[in-house]
KEKE-3310 file (N, C-alpha, C; in steps of 0.2 Angstrom, whole numbers, plus 5000, padded with zeros to 4 digits):
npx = (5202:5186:5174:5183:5187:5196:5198:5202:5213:5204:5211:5222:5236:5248:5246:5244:5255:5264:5270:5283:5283:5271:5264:5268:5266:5252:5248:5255:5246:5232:5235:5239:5248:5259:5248:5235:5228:5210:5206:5194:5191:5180:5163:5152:5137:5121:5121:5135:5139:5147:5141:5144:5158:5158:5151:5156:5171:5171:5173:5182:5193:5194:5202:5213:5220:5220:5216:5210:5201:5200:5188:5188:5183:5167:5148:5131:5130:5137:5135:5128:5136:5144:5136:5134:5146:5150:5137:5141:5153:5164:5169:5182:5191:5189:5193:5186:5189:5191:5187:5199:5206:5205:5212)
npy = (4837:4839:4834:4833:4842:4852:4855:4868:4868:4867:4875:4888:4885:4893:4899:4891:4880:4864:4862:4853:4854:4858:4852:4839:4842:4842:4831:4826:4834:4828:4816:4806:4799:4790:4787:4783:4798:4804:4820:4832:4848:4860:4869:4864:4854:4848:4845:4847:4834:4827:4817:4806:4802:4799:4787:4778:4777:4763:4755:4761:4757:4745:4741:4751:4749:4758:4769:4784:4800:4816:4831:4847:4860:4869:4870:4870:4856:4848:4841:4831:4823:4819:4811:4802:4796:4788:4780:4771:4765:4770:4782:4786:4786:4796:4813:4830:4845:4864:4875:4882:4902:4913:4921)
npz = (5016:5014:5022:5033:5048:5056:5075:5086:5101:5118:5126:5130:5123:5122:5134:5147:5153:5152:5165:5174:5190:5194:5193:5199:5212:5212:5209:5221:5233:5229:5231:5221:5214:5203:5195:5180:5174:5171:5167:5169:5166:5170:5169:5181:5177:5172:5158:5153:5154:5166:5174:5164:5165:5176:5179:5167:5172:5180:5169:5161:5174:5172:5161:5162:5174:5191:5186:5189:5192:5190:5193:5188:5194:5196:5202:5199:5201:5207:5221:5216:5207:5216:5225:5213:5210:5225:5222:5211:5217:5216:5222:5229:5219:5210:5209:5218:5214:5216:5201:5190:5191:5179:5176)
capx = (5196:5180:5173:5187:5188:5201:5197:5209:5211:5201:5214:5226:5242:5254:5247:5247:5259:5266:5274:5282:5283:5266:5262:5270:5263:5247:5248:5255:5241:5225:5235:5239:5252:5258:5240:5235:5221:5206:5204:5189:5189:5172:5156:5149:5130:5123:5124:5142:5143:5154:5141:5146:5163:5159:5147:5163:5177:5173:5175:5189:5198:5195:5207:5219:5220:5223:5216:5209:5196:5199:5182:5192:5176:5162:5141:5126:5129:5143:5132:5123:5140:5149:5131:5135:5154:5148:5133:5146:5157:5172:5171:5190:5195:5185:5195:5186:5194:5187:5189:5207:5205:5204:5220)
capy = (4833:4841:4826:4832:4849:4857:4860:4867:4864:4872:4876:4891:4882:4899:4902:4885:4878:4858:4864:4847:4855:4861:4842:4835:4844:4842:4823:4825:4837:4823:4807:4803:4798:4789:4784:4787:4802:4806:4825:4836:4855:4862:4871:4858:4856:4841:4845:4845:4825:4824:4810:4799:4801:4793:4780:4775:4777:4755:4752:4760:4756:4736:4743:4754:4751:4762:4775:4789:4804:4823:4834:4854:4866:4871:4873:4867:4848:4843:4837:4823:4822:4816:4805:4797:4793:4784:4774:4766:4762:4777:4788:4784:4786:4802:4820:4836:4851:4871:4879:4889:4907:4914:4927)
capz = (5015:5015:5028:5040:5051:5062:5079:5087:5107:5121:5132:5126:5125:5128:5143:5151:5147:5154:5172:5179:5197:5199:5191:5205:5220:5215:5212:5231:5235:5228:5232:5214:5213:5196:5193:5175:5178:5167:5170:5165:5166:5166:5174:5184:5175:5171:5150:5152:5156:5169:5175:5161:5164:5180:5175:5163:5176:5181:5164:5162:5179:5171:5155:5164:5181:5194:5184:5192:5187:5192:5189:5191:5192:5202:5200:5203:5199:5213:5226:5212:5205:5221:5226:5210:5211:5229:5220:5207:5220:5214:5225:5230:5211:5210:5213:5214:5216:5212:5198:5191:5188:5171:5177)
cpx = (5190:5175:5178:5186:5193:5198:5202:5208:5206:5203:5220:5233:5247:5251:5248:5249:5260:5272:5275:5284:5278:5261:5265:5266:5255:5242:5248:5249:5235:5229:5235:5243:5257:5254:5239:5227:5217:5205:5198:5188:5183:5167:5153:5140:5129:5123:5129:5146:5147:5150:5143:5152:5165:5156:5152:5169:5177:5176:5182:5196:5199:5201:5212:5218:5225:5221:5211:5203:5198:5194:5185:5183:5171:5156:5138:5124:5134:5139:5129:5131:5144:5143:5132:5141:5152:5144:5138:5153:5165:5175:5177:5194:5195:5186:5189:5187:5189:5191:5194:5205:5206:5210:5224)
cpy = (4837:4839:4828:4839:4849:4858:4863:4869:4870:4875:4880:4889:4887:4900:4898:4881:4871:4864:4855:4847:4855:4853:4839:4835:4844:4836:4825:4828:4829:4817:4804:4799:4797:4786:4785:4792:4804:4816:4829:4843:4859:4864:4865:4858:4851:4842:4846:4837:4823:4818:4806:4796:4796:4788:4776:4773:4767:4753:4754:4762:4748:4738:4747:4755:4754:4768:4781:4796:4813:4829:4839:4858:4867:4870:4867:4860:4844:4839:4830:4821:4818:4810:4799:4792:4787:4779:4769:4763:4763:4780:4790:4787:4792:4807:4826:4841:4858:4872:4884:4894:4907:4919:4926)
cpz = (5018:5022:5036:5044:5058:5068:5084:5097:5112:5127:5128:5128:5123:5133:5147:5147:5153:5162:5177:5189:5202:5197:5196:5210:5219:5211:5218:5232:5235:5229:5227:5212:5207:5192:5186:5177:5170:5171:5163:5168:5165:5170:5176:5183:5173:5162:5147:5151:5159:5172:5172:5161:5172:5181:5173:5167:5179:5176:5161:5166:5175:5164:5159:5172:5186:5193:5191:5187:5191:5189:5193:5190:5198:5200:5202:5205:5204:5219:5222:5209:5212:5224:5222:5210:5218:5227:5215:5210:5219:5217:5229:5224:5209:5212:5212:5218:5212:5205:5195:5187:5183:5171:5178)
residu = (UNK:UNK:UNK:UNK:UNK:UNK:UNK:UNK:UNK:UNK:UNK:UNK:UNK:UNK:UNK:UNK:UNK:UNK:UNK:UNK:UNK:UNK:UNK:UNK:UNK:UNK:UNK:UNK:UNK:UNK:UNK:UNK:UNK:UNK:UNK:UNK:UNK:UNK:UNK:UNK:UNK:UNK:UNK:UNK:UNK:UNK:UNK:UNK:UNK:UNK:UNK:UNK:UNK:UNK:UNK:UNK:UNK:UNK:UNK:UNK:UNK:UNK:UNK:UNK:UNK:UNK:UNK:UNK:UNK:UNK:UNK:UNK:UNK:UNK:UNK:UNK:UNK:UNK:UNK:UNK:UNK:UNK:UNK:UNK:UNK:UNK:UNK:UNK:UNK:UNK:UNK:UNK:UNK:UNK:UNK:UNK:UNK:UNK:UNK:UNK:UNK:UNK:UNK)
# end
């Protein structure tokens, strides 16, 4: 269908690949437990949107509670990004963690 398009993911799935070990330990590591988690991989700037995705996290801890938000990355938006998670009252719900190399 013309209307439709392919995109295809943005995570090369040969090289990471589903590891339930390193899924374990770093539940244990962040305190995750079996929470359901929203993660977002990505340079920390604000034209990424990681704030919406904490703005969003009440509304959907009220639909799947318990959840959880992990923001992996780094840059110049973490300091307003962790003010925010505190102003919406997440900051509990809220991981963030660096960056994983490109090697």
């Amino acid at each position: 269908d013309a209307a439709l398009e392919h995109v295809p993911p943005g995570v090369d799935t040969d090289r990471f690949v589903p590891d339930e070990v390193a899924r374990a330990e770093m539940r244990a590591r962040y305190h995750l437990g079996g929470r359901p988690v929203v993660v977002c991989v990505s340079r920390l700037v604000p034209r990424k949107g990681q704030d919406m995705l904490i703005r969003a996290l009440p509304a959907i801890r009220q639909r799947v509670p318990g959840a959880a938000l992990v923001i992996v990355g780094g840059g110049p938006y973490l300091t307003s990004l962790r003010r925010l998670a505190h102003t919406f009252g997440v900051a509990e719900d809220v991981v963030f963690t660096e960056g994983v190399p490109g090697d």
